[in-house]
TORKOL-4160 file (C-alpha; in steps of 0.2 Angstrom, whole numbers, padded with zeros to 4 digits, m for minus):
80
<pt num="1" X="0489" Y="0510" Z="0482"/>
<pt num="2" X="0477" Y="0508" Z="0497"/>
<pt num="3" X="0476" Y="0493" Z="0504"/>
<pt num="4" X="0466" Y="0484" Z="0519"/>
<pt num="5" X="0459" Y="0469" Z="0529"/>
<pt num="6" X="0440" Y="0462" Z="0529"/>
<pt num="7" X="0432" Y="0449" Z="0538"/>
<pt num="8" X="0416" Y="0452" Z="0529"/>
<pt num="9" X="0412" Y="0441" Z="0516"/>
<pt num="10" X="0397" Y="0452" Z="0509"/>
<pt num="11" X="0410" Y="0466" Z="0506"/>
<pt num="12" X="0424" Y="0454" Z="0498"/>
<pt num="13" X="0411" Y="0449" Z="0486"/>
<pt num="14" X="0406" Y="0466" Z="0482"/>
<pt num="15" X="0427" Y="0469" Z="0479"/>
<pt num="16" X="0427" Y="0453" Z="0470"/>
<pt num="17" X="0412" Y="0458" Z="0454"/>
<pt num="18" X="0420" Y="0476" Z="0455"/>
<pt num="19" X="0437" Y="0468" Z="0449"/>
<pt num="20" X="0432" Y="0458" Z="0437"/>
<pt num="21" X="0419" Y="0469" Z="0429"/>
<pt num="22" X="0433" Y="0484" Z="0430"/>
<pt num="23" X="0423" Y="0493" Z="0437"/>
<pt num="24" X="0426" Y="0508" Z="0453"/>
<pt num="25" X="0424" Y="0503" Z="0470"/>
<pt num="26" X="0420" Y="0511" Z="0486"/>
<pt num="27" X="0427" Y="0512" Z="0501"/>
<pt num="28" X="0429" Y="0519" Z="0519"/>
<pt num="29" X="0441" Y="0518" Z="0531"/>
<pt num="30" X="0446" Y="0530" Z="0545"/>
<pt num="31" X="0434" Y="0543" Z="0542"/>
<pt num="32" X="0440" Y="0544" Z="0523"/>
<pt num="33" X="0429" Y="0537" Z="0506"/>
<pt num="34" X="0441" Y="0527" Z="0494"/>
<pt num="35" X="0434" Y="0523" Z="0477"/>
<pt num="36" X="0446" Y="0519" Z="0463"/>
<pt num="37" X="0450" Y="0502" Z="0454"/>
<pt num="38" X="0452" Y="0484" Z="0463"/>
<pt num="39" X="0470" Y="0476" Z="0461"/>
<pt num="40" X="0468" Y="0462" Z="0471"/>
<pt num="41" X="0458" Y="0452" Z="0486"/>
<pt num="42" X="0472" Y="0440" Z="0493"/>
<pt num="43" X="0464" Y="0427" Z="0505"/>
<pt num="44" X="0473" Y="0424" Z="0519"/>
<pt num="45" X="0470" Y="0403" Z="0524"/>
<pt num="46" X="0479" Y="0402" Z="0541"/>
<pt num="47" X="0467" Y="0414" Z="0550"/>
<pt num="48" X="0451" Y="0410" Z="0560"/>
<pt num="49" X="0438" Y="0416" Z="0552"/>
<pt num="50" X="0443" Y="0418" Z="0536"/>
<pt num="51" X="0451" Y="0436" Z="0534"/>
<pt num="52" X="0457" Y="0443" Z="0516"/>
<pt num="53" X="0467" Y="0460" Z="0510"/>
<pt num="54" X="0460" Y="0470" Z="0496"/>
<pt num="55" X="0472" Y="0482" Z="0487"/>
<pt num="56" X="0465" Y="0497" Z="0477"/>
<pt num="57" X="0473" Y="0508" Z="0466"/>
<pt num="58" X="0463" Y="0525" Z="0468"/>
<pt num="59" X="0457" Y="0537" Z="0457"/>
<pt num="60" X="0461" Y="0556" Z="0456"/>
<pt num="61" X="0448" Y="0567" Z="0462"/>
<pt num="62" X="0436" Y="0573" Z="0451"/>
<pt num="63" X="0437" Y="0592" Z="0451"/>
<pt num="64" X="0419" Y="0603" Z="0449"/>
<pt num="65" X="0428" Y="0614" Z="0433"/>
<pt num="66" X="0422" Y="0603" Z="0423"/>
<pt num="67" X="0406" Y="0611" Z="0427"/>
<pt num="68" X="0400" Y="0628" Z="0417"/>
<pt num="69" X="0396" Y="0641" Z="0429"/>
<pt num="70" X="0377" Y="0647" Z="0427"/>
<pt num="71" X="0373" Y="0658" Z="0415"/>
<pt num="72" X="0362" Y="0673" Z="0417"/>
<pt num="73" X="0347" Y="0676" Z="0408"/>
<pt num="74" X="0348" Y="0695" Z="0402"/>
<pt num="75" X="0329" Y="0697" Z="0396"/>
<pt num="76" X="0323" Y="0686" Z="0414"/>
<pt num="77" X="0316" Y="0704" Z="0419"/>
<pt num="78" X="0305" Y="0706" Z="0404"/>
<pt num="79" X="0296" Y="0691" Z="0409"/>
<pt num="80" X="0291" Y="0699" Z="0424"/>
């Protein structure tokens, strides 16, 4: 689980439709992107300004295997 702290209500609303349409969101923090499910966006009442902690449970990396490699066109040189 990754969690963190935002001031910014534009990104807490963003974290907020993500969880509740289970959908992936995106993060990045410390040089490193994030994306992977929202768990939870906790608001914390006895700061000034407002300040809330997003958990997010991450995804595995896709890998390119999935990918085929190219194929090669053996009659390519006829054409030309």
């Amino acid at each position: 689980m990754f969690t963190f702290e935002t001031t910014d209500y534009k990104e807490v609303r963003r974290f907020r439709v993500a969880q509740f349409n289970g959908r992936t969101a995106t993060v990045e923090s410390g040089g490193t992107i994030i994306t992977g499910h929202v768990r939870s966006v906790l608001e914390s009442k006895s700061s000034v300004p407002a300040r809330w902690t997003i958990t997010i449970i991450p995804n595995a990396p896709k890998t390119d295997a999935m990918r085929p490699s190219p194929r090669i066109r053996p009659f390519m040189e006829d054409i030309y």
